[in-house]
C-alpha positions in Angstrom: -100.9 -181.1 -87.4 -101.2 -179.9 -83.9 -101.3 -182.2 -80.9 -103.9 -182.1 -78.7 -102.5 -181.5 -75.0 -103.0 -184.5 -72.5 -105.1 -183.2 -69.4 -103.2 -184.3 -66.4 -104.8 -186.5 -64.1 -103.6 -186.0 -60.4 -104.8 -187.7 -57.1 -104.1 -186.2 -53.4 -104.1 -188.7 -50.7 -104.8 -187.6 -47.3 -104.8 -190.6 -44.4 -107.8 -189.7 -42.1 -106.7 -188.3 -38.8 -103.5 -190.7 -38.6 -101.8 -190.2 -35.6 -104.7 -190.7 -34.0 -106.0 -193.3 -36.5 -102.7 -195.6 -35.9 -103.1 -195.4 -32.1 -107.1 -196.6 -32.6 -105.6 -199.1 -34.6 -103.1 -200.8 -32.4 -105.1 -200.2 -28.9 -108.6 -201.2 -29.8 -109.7 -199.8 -26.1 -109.0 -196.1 -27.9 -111.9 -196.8 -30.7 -114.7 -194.8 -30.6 -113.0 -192.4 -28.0 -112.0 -189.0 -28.4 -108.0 -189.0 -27.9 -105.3 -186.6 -28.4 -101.6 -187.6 -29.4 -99.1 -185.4 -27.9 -98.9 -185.9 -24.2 -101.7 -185.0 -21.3 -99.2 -182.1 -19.7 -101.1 -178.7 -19.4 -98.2 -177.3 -21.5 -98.4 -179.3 -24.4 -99.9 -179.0 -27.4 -102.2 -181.3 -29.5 -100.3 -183.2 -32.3 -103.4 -185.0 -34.0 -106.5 -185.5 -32.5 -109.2 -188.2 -33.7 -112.7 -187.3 -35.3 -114.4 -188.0 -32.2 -112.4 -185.5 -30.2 -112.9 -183.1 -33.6 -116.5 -182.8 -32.6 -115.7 -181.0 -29.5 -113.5 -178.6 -31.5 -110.5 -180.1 -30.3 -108.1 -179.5 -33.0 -104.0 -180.1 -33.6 -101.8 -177.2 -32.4 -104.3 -176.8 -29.7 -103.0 -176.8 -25.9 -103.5 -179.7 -24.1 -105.3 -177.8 -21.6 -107.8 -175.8 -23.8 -108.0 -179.2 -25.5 -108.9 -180.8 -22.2 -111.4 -177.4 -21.6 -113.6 -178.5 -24.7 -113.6 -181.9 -23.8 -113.2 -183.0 -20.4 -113.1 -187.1 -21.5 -110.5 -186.7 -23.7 -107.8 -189.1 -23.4 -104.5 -188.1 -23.9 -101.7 -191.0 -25.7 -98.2 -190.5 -26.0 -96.7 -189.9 -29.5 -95.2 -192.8 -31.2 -93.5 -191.2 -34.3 -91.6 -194.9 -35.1 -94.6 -196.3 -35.2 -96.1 -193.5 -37.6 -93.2 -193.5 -39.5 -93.2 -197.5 -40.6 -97.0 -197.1 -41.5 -96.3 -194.1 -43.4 -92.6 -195.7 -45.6 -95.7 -198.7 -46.2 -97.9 -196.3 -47.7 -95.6 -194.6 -49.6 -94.4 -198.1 -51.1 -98.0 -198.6 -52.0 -98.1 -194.9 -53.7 -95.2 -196.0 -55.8 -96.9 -199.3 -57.1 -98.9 -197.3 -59.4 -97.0 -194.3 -60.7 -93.0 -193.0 -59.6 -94.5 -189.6 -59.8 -95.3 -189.2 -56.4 -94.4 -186.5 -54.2 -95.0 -187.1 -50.3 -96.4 -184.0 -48.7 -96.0 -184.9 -45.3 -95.9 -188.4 -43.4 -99.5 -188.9 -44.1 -100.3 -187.5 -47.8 -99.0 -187.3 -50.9 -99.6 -185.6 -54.6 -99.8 -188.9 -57.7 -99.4 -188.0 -61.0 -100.9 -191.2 -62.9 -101.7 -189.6 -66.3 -99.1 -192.0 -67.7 -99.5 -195.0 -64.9 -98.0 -198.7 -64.3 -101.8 -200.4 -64.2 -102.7 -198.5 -67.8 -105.7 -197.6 -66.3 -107.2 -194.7 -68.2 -109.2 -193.9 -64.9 -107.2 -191.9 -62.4 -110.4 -192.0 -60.5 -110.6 -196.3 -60.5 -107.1 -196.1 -59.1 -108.2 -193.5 -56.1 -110.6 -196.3 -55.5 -108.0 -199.0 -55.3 -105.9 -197.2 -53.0 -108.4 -196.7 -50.5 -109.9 -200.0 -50.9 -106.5 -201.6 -50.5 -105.5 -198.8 -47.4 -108.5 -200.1 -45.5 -107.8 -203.4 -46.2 -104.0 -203.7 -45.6 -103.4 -201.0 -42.9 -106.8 -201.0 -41.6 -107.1 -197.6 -41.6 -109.2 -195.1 -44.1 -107.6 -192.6 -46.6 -109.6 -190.1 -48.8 -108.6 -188.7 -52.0 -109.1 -185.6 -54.2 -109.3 -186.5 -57.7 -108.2 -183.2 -60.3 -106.2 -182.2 -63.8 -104.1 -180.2 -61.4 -102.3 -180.0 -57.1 -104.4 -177.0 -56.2 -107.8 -178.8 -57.4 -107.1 -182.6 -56.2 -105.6 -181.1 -52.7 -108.8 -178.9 -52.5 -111.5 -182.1 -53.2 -109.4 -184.5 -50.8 -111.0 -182.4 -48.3 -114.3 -182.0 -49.5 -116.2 -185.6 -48.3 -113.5 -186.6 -45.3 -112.9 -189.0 -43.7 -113.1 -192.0 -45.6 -114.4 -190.2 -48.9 -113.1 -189.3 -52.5 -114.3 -186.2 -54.7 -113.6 -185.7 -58.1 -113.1 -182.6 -59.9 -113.6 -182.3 -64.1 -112.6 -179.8 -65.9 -115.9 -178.4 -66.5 -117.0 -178.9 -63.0 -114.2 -177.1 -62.2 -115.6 -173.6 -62.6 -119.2 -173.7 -61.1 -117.8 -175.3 -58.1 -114.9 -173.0 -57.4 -117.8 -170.3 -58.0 -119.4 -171.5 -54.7 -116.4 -173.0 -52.5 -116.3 -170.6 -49.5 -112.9 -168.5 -49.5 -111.6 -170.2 -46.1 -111.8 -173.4 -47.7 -109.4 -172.4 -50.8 -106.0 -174.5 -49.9 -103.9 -171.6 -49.6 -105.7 -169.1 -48.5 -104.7 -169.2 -44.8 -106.8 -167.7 -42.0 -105.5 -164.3 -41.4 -105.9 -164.4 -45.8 -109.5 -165.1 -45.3 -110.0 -163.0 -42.8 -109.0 -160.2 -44.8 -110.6 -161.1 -48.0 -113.5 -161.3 -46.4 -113.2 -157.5 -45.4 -112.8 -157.2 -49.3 -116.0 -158.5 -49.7 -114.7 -161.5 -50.8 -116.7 -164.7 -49.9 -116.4 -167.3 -51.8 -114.5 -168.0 -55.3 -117.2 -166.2 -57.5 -116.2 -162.8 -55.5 -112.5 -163.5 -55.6 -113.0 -163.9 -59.6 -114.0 -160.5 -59.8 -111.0 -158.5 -58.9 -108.1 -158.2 -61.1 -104.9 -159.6 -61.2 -102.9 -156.2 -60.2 -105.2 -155.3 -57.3 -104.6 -159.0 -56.1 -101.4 -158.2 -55.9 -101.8 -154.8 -54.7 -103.5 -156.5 -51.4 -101.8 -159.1 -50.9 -98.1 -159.0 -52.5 -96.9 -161.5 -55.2 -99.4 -164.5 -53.7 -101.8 -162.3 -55.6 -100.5 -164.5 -59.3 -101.3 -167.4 -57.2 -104.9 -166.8 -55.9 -105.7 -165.1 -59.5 -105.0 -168.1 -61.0 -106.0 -170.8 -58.5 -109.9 -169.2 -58.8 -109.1 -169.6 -62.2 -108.6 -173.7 -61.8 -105.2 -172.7 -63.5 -102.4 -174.7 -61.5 -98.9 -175.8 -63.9 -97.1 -177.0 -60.8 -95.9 -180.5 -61.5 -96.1 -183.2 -59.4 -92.4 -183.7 -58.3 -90.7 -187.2 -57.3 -87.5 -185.8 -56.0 -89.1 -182.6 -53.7 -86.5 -181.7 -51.7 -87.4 -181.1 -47.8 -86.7 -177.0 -47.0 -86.2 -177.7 -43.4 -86.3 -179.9 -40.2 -86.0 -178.8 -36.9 -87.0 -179.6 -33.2 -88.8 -177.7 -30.4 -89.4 -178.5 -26.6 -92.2 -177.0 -24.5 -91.1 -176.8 -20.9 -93.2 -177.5 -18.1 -92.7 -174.5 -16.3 -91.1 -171.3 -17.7 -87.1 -171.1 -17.9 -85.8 -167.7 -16.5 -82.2 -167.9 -16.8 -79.0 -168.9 -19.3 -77.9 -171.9 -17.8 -81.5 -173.4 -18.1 -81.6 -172.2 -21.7 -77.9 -173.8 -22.2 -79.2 -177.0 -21.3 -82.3 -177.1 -22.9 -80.8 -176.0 -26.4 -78.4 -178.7 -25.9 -80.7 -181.3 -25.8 -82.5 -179.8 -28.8 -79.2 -179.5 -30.6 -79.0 -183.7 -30.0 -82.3 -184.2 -31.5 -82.0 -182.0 -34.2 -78.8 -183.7 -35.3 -80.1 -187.1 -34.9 -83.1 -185.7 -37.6 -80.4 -184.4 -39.9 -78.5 -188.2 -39.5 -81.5 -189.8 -40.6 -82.4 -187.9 -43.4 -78.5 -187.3 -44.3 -78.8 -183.8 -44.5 -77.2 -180.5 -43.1 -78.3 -176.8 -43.3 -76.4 -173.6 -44.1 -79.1 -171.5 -42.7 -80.0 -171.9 -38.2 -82.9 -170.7 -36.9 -83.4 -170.3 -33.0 -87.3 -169.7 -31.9 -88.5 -168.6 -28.6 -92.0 -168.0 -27.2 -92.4 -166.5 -23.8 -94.8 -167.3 -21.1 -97.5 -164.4 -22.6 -97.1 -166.7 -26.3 -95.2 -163.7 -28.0 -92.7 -165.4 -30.8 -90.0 -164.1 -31.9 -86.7 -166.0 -34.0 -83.5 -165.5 -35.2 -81.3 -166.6 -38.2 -77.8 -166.9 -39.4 -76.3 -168.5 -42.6 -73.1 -169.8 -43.0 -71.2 -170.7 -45.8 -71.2 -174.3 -45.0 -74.0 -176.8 -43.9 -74.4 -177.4 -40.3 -75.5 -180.8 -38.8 -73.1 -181.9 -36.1 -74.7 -181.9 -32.5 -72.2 -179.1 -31.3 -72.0 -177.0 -34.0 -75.6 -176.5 -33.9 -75.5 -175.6 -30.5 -72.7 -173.4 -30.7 -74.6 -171.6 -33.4 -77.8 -171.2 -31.8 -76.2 -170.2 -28.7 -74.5 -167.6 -30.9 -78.3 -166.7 -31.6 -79.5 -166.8 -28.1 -77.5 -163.8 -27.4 -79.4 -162.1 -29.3 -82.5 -162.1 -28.3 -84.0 -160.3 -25.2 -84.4 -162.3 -21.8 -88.2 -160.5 -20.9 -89.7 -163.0 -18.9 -90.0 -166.5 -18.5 -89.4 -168.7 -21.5 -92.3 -171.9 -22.6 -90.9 -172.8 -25.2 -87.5 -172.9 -27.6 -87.1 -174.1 -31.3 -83.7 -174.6 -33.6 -84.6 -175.3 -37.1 -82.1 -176.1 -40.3 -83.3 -174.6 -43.7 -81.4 -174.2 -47.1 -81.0 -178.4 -46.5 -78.4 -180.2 -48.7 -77.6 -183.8 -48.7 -74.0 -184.8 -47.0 -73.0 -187.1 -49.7 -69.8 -188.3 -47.8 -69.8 -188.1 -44.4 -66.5 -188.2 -43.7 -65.5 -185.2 -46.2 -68.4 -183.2 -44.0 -66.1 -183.8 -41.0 -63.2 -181.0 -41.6 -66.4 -178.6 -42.8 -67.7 -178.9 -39.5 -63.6 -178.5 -37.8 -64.0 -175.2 -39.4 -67.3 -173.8 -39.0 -66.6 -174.7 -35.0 -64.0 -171.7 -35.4 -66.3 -169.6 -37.3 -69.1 -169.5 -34.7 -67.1 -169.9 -31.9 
């Protein structure tokens, strides 16, 4: 006799505007204001900004300035990524109370895979509830949660009734309201992706539904599988306890442009010492360096190098993206400089790590 196959019941948690939210929290003067986290310099950039700010189209990744353009009143507060940090190990904690499936996203959201959960609560919905009930009461602060059988669909209703709301997906809801959900607000479909669909003639998930699977592809490479599935409500991605981060890395933003080595020296040796007290934390090195740079006219560009043995020590990652530095072209003035660790593994023994790092000082120099 054939088994039936259990629909999965997954839940995306998404805390509300949490930078911002925490610093509302702890300075009660901040409530009700629009604020940005991330400093008030003209050359920074907007780490989270609260709802209130939101409705002037102040948004994260903005510049401080052009955030300070569309609002005027906007008060700017310092970043206090400690302080973010506890809240979010709390949350996490919480997460783990009802399932171990649960695979943290970022600092602030996380997939939960409670088809098989520690309350036996049938309900994966009753438990969304919980969580948010017991987030507002605990943290003080407001969560809201996508409710699905799969990532793609629960990530895509967390978003639907924020902040502070919860939307549930069935399976046969699933179709009639992917048919209507506009293109840009697919999760995955970027903006540059939407932008292009839409020349396409694709406008929402009805249209995207109607071209087929090879001229995705044919458009826009191998993501084409993903979209023609996604539209599709098909998502086998499990929710994964152990995710591995790909990357960490640091970046300043300089006051005023850098023009010359001995500034960039400097500056990438204080990234270097951040970077390798991120790696130290997390107990991780990375085989693969990558050194970004963005002039004063915004143009990006990068570099990479991988070694055959992981990287974290302060001075090896400067020697290695000074090696990088080189190069690159010095065209003008440089805002802003970046050094990144990818193809992360954990440093089991620290010690051991030590005579890797003797010799990949010789290697790079």
């Amino acid at each position: 006799m054939k088994r039936e196959k259990k629909i999965r019941k997954i839940i995306h948690m998404d805390m509300d505007a949490f930078y911002a939210s925490v610093e509302q929290l702890d300075f009660p003067e901040l409530r009700g204001k629009p604020i940005a986290v991330g400093g008030g310099t003209q050359r920074g950039v907007v780490a989270a900004a609260s709802y209130e700010a939101r409705k002037y189209g102040v948004r994260s990744a903005m510049s401080n300035a052009e955030a300070l353009r569309r609002c005027p009143h906007i008060i700017f507060v310092k970043s206090r990524s400690r302080r973010y940090k506890e809240i979010s190990q709390k949350l996490m904690a919480m997460f783990h109370e009802y399932t171990d499936l649960v695979e943290p996203l970022s600092i602030d959201e996380a997939f939960l895979d409670v088809t098989e959960n520690k309350k036996e609560e049938p309900y994966a919905m009753s438990i969304a509830e919980e969580i948010r009930s017991r987030v507002k009461k605990e943290f003080g602060l407001t969560v809201s949660a996508g409710v699905s059988y799969n990532k793609f669909l629960a990530k895509t209703a967390s978003d639907v009734n924020k902040p502070d709301g919860m939307f549930v997906i069935t399976p046969k809801r699933t179709q009639q309201f992917l048919d209507i959900l506009p293109i840009r607000r697919f999760h995955g479909v970027g903006k540059v992706t939407a932008k292009k669909m839409t020349r396409l003639g694709i406008e929402n998930g009805k249209d995207l539904k109607e071209f087929l699977e090879n001229d995705l592809v044919r458009h826009f490479g191998k993501v084409g599988h993903f979209y023609y599935n996604i539209v599709r409500g098909i998502d086998n991605r499990p929710v994964q306890a152990d995710r591995v981060r790909k990357s960490i890395g640091t970046e300043e933003t300089f006051l005023t442009d850098i023009t010359d080595r001995e500034q960039v020296v400097e500056a990438l040796e204080e990234i270097a010492k951040e970077l390798n007290r991120r790696a130290m934390q997390k107990n991780v090195g990375g085989y693969t360096i990558t050194l970004k740079v963005k002039y004063s006219d915004f143009k990006k560009i990068s570099r990479s190098r991988t070694y055959g043995k992981p990287i974290y020590r302060t001075k090896a990652i400067e020697n290695a993206s000074l090696f990088l530095w080189d190069k690159i072209p010095m065209e003008q003035g440089i805002r802003l400089l970046g050094i990144t660790l990818s193809k992360l593994v954990a440093l089991s023994s620290l010690s051991a790590e030590k005579q890797i790092q003797k010799d990949l000082f010789s290697e790079i120099g």
